[in-house]
C-alpha positions in Angstrom: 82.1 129.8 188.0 81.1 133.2 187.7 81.6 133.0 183.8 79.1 129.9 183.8 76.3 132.0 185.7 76.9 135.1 183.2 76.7 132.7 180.0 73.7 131.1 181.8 71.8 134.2 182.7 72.6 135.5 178.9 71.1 132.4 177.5 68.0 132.5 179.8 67.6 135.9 178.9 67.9 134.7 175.2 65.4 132.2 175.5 62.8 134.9 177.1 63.6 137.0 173.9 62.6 134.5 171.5 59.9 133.2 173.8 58.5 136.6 173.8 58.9 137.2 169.9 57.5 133.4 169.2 54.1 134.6 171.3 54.1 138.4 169.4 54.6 136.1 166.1 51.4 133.8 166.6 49.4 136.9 168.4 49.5 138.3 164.4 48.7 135.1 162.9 45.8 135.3 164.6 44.7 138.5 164.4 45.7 138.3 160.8 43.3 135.1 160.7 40.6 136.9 162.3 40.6 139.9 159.9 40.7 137.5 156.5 38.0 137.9 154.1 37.1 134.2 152.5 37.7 134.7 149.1 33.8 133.1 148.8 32.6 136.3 150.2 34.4 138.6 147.9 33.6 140.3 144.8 35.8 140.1 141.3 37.2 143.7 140.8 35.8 144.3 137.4 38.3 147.5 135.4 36.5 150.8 135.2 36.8 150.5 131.4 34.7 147.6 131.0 32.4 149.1 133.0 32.1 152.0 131.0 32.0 150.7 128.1 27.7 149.9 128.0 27.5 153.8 129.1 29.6 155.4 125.8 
């Protein structure tokens, strides 16, 4: 009986560990959402040679 109680607590203990990491996972998905930039609200990176290139 003892052994079922160990294997039991284990598990439960498991089960708070991925609990825990399923909550730390969607806590970054949502700060990550927060911090996007819509690519609407961007600008095109445009190379510093074709920038240059109206100035030689």
């Amino acid at each position: 009986m003892a052994g079922k109680r160990d294997k039991s607590a284990v598990s439960r203990g498991e089960q708070i560990q991925e609990a825990e990491r399923e909550a730390a996972k969607q806590r970054l998905l949502a700060q990550a959402e927060a911090d996007r930039i819509p690519v609407e609200e961007t600008t095109r990176a445009v190379p510093d040679r074709w920038w240059r290139r109206g100035q030689r």
